[in-house]
Each structure stands twice: as structure tokens, then as C-alpha cells.
N, C-alpha and C positions, 0 to 999 in steps of 0.2 A: 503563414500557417501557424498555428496554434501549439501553444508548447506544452507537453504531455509532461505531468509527473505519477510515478506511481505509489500508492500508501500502502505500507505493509500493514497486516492484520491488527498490531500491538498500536498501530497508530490509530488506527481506526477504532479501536478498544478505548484506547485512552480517547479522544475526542467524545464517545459514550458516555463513561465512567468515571464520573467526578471524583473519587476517591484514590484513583492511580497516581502517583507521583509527575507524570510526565502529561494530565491531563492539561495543564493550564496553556503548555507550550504548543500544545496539540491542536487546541481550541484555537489559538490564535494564530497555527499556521493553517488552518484552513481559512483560516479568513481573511488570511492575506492572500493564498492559493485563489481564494475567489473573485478578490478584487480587485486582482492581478490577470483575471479570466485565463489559467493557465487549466487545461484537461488535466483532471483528478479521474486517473485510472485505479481499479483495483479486480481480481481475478471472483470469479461468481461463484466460487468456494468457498471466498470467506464470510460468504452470510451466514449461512449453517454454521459456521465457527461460531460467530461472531451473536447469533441467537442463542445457542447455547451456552456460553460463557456471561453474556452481560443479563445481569438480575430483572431488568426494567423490560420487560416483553413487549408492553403498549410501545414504549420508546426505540425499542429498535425496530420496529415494525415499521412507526412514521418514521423512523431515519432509513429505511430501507424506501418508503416512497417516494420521499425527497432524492434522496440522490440516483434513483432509477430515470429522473429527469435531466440530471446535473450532470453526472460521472459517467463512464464508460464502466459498465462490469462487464471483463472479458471470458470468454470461457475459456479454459489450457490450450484444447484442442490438443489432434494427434500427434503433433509434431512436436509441442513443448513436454507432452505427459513422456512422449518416448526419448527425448535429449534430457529430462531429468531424474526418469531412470536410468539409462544408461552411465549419466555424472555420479551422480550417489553412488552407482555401486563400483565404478572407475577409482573412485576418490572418497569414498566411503563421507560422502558429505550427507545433511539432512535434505531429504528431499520436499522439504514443503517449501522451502526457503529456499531451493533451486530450482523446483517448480514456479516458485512467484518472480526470483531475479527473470529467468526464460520467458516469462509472461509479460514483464517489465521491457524487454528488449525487443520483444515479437510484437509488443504495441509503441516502440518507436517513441519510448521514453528519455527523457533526456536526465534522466534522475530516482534515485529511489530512495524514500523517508522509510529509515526504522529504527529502534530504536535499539535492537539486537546487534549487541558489536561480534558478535560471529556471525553473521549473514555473510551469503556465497558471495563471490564476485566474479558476475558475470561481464563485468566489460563496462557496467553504467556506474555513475557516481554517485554514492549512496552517502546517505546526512542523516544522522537524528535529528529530533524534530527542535531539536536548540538549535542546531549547526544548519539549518532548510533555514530558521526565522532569519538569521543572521546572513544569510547566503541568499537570500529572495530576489537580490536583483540581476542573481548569474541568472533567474530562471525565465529571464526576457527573449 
């Protein structure tokens, strides 16, 4: 079976956005993510992030057709939308970031890249996208 990882938004920004600090690192773990053929998950919410925030519209559009082929974009659904509201307001945690870990675990992820050192912790093993290049061969 195929080993799932999942990208948070900020990675997926940076992999965009040549100008972010964290883009170079970005760039080069998908490309080990791919040539490693490991499923690259991410949740169908962060497009509309992800168009609105990155400048280059032509660019995120063909990166949005490219990886409609490649990735799995998953949607919440009712089960993740209603266990990360109910955590947020349990534990007063952010809910788009406990929305994506829920999304990360409900798609059978064995990992999650971000690059946010407050991100939830839902149970999976999460790496910035330095500590993912360097850790590549746990993702066998």
C-alpha cells in the first residue's frame, strides 16, 4: 500500500511562492515526495486559501490542474468539520489546524509537513519541511 503524507497550507504556499523563506526546502521535498511515489494529501479548502493569498493566479491555477491528477484533495466531511469543532472549543485550540490534523488522520496519513510550530497534535507525526527532507526514508 502506498504511504500517504499530508501538506499543510503554509507548505503548499511555500512550494508556490519563491519569495518565502521556507520555499527552497519546499520545493525539494516534493520532489523527493514524488520520487519516492508517496500520496501527497491535502484537504479541498485550501485552494480558495491558497488562490487568494498567492499573487501569480495563471500559476496557481495550472498547479491546481497538476496536482488534481497527482494528490488526493480531500474534503472534511461531517465527521472531521464536527470533531474540530467540538476540540477548538474543548481546548480552545485553532480550528483550521485541527480541522487539517482530523483530515490528516481520517485520510490514513502517516505524517504531516508544516511548517507551524503550534499546529494541533492529533496523534500523526508532524516535520517541517527541513525535518520531512532529512527524515524521507521513515516515509518508506
Amino acid at each position: 500500500m502506498r504511504k500517504s503524507i499530508y501538506l499543510d497550507i503554509n507548505i503548499v504556499i511555500d512550494i508556490l511562492d519563491t519569495n518565502r523563506p521556507n520555499s527552497q526546502s519546499a520545493k525539494a521535498l516534493l520532489k523527493h515526495l514524488s520520487y519516492e511515489n508517496i500520496k501527497i494529501v491535502i484537504s479541498e479548502d485550501m485552494l480558495s486559501t491558497i488562490f487568494y493569498i498567492v499573487k501569480n493566479k495563471q500559476a496557481v491555477l495550472e498547479f491546481f490542474q497538476l496536482i488534481q491528477k497527482r494528490w488526493l484533495i480531500s474534503p472534511f466531511g461531517q465527521d472531521v468539520i464536527k470533531e474540530a469543532i467540538k476540540l477548538s472549543l474543548a481546548k480552545n485550540l485553532d480550528f483550521e489546524d485541527t480541522a487539517q490534523c482530523l483530515c490528516a488522520k481520517e485520510n490514513g496519513c502517516m505524517a504531516l509537513i508544516t511548517n507551524d510550530h503550534r499546529f494541533y497534535d492529533c496523534g500523526i507525526k508532524q516535520y517541517t519541511s527541513d525535518e520531512a527532507l532529512k527524515n524521507i526514508s521513515t516515509f518508506h
